[in-house]
N, C-alpha and C positions, 0 to 999 in steps of 0.2 A: 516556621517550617515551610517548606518548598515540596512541591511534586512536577515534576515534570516527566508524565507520561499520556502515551496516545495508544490507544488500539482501538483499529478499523478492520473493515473491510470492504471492498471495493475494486473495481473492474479494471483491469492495467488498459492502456487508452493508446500506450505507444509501446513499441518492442522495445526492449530492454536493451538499455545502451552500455555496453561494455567499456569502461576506461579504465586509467592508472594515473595516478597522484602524482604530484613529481616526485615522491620519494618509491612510487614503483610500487603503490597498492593497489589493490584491486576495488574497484569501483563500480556497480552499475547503479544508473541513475532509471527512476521507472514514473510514471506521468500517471495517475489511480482517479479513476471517476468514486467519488462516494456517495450516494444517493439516500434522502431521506423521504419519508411522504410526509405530510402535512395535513392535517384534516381541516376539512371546512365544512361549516356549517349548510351549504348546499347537498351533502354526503357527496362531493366527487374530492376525490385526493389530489392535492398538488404536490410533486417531485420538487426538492431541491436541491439542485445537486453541486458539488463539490468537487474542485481540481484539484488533487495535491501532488508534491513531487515526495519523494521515497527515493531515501540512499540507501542501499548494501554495503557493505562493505568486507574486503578481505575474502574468507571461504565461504559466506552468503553471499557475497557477489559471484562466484563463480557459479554457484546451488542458482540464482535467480538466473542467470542467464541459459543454463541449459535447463529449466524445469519452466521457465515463466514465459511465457505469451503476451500476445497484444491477445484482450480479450476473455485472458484467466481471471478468475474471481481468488482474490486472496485476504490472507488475513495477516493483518501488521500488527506486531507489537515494538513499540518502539519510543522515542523523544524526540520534541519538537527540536531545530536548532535553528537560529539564523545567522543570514550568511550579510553582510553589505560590501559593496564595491561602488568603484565611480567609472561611469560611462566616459568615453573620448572626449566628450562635450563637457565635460565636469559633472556632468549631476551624477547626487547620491544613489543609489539604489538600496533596498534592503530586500531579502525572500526569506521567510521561513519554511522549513521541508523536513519531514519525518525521518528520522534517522531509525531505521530498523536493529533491533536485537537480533530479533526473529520473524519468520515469513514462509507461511504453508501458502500452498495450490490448494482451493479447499472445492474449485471445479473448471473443466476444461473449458476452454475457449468457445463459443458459438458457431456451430460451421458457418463457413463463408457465404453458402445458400443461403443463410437464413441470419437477419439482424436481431439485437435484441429488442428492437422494437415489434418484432414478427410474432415474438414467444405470447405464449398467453399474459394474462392479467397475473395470473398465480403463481406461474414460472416466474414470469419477472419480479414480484414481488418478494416469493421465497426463496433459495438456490435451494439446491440438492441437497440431502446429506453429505456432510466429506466421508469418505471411508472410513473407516473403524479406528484406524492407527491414527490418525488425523486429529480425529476427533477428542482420543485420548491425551494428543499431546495438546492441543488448544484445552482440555482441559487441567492441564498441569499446567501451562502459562499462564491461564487466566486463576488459578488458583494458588498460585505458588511462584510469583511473582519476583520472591530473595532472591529465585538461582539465577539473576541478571549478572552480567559479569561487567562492572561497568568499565571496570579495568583494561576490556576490548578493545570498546570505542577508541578510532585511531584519532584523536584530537582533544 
């Protein structure tokens, strides 16, 4: 038996890039810092943090690009997939990147005054509540996992 699932969350790093497939789908591609702490036995915490890429696609991609920010804290659920090509030079490449099902705003962007390195210890550690509805539906995705339609995914 096989699982291939991911769910994060994590901070978009770059604005959300709007494209189309050659066959004329919708596409945004989104660039997600994920941060974890690490304990040490000195009690100070080390960050390690994580770059992932994140696809939308179809009427999620349109949803991410007018609802999603550089800077929004979001929550993914979704499957890894990888992608290989070959550079001009011949070499191989390969990248793996999160293919989203689904993708809440679960809090707004940082104002520009202020980095997230500025925010407290506790802020940065914890986010916000998401709002009520939010909430609700991150908890029917994470609890209820069947209604994936794998049928969607365009590939």
């Amino acid at each position: 038996m096989y699982l291939n699932s991911v769910r994060l969350v994590g901070e978009v790093v770059v604005e959300p890039d709007l494209r189309r497939t050659h066959s004329g789908l919708a596409v945004v591609n989104l660039r997600v810092r994920v941060r974890r702490s690490i304990p040490s036995p000195t009690a100070t915490k080390k960050d390690e943090v994580t770059y992932l890429d994140v696809a939308a696609f179809d009427h999620l991609a349109h949803l991410c690009k007018e609802c999603v920010n550089k800077g929004s804290f979001i929550f993914v659920d979704g499957h890894l997939r990888s992608e290989s090509w070959e550079t001009p030079t011949g070499e191989r490449k390969t990248k793996v990147k999160v293919v989203a099902y689904q993708l809440y705003v679960i809090a707004a962007p940082v104002p520009a005054t202020q980095s997230v390195e500025q925010l407290s210890e506790s802020a940065h550690d914890e986010l916000p509540p998401p709002p009520r509805s939010v909430r609700r539906s991150m908890s029917d995705v994470l609890s209820h996992s069947s209604n994936r339609h794998h049928g969607d995914i365009p590939f």
